[in-house]
C-alpha positions in Angstrom: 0.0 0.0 0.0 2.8 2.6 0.7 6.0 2.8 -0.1 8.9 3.5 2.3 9.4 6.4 2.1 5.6 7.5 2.9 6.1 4.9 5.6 9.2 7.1 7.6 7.1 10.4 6.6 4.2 8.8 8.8 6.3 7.8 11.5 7.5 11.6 11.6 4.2 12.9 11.6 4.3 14.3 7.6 1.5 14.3 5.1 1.9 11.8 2.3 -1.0 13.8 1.0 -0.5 16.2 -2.0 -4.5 17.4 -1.8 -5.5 20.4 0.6 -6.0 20.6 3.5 -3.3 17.5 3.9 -0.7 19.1 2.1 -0.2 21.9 4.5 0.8 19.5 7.2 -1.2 22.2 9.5 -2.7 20.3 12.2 -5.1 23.1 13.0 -6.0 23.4 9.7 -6.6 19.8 9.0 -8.4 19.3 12.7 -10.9 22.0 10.9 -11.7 20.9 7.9 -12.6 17.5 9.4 -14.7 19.3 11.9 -16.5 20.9 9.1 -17.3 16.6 7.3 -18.5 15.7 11.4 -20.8 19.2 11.0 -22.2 18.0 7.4 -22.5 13.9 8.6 -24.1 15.3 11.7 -26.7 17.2 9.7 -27.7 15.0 6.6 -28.0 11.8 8.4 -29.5 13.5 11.7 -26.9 11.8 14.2 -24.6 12.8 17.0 -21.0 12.6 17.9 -18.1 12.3 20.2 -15.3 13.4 18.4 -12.0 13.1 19.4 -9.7 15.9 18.6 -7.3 16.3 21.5 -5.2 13.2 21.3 -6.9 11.5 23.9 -5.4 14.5 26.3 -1.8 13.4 25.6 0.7 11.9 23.6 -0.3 12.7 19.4 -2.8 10.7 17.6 -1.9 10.4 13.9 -6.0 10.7 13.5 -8.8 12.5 14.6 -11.5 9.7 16.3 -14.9 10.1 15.2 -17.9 8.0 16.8 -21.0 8.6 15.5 -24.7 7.4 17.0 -28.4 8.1 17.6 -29.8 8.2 20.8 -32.7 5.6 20.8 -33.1 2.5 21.6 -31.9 1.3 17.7 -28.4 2.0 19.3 -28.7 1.9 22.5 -27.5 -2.0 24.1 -28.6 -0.9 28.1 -30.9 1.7 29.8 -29.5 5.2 29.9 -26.4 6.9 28.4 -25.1 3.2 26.2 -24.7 3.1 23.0 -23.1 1.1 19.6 -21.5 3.3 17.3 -19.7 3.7 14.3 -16.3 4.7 14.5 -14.5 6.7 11.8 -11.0 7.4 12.1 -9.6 10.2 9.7 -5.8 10.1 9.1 -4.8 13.5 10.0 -1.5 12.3 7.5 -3.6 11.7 4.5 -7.0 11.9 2.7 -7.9 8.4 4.7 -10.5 6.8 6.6 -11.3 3.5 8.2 -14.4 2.3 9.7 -15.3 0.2 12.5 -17.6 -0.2 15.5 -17.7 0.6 19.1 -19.7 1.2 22.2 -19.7 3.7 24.7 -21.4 5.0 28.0 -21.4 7.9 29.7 -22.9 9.5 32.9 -24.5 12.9 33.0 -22.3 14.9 35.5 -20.5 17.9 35.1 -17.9 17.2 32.6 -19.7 14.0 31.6 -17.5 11.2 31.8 -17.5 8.5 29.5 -16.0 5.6 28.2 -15.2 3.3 25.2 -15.1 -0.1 24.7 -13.0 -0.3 21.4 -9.2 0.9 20.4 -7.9 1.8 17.2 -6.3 -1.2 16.3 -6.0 -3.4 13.2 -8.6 -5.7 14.4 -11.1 -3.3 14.6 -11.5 -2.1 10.6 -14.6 -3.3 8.9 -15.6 -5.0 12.5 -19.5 -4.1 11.9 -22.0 -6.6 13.4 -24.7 -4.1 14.8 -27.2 -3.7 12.1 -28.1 0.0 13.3 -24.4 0.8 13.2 -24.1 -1.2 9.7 -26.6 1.0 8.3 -24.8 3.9 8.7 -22.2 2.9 6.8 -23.0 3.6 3.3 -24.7 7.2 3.8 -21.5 8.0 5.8 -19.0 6.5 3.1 -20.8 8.4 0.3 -20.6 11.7 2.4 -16.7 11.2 2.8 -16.2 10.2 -0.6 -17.8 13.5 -1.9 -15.5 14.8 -0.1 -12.5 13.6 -1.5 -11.5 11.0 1.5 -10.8 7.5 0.8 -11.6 4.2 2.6 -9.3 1.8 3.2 -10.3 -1.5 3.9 -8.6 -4.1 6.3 -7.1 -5.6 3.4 -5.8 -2.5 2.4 -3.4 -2.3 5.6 -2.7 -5.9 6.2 0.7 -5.5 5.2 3.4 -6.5 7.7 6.3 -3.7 8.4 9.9 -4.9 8.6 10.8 -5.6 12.2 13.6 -2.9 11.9 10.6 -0.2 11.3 9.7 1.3 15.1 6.2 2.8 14.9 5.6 5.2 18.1 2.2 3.7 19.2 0.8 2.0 22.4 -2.6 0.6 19.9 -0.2 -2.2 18.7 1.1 -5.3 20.6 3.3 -7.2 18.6 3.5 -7.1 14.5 3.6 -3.5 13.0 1.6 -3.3 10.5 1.1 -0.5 7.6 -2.3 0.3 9.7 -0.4 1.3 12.5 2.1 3.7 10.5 -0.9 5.3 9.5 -3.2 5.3 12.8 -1.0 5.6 15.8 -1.5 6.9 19.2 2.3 7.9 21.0 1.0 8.7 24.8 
């Protein structure tokens, strides 16, 4: 899928992407203009978010984390704030996306905590069994693909790195694959 050299460039945080906003290798920039696809998902297919855009509050995070939902019961696996969702996870290197699933739950306090029960890993792409979260899929695929993103499938990022190649992630336990160049978390 990519070359070596686009390999070291993700390792070093550096777009492999020629197309805008990519190409500035402007996190702040980039960070926008994926908030502005969440704004237009959110709006044509009537669902919320938690959007990750802060690194998880340390380390970097070579993507943005993007779970969408609905709140009712379709989505919903136990009473109150619990939910399946689908997960899309925008290379903040590149114009690409994966997809998976994931749940989460959350209290209503101040702050509202919350919690996941997914990670970014390899494992995880094209994961879908929820049907509400299935459905979702294709309206949010066409969306990004208007848009000028591309998918990648699991297949797409199956290939193994050489063991020499250090990719600066905790997502990852043993094999580095070009996934994890691509969508890594350093805490």
């Amino acid at each position: 899928m990519f070359t070596d050299t686009q390999i070291d460039m993700l390792i070093n945080q550096e777009s492999i992407s020629s197309e805008w906003p990519w190409s500035t290798n402007d996190e702040r920039v980039i960070d926008r203009h994926i908030r502005e696809i969440v704004a237009e998902v959110r709006q044509k297919l009537r669902v919320e978010d938690k959007t990750e855009f802060a690194h998880y509050c340390s380390g970097y995070a070579s993507y943005v984390d993007c779970w969408l939902y609905r709140p009712d019961d379709e989505f919903r696996f136990e009473p109150g704030n619990n939910y399946h969702g689908l997960v899309v996870l925008f290379s903040r290197l590149s114009s690409f996306y994966v997809i998976g699933e994931g749940k989460k739950s959350w209290t209503e306090t101040i702050g509202g905590t919350y919690g996941g029960t997914y990670l970014p890993e390899f494992g995880f792409v094209d994961d879908i069994h929820h049907e509400a979260v299935a459905g979702l899929v294709p309206p949010v695929t066409a969306i990004l693909d208007d848009r000028g993103l591309t998918r990648l499938y699991q297949s797409d990022l199956d290939t193994i790195l050489p063991l020499d190649v250090g990719v600066p992630t905790i997502l990852a336990d043993e094999v580095f694959r070009h996934f994890d160049a691509l969508f890594y978390w350093e805490d």
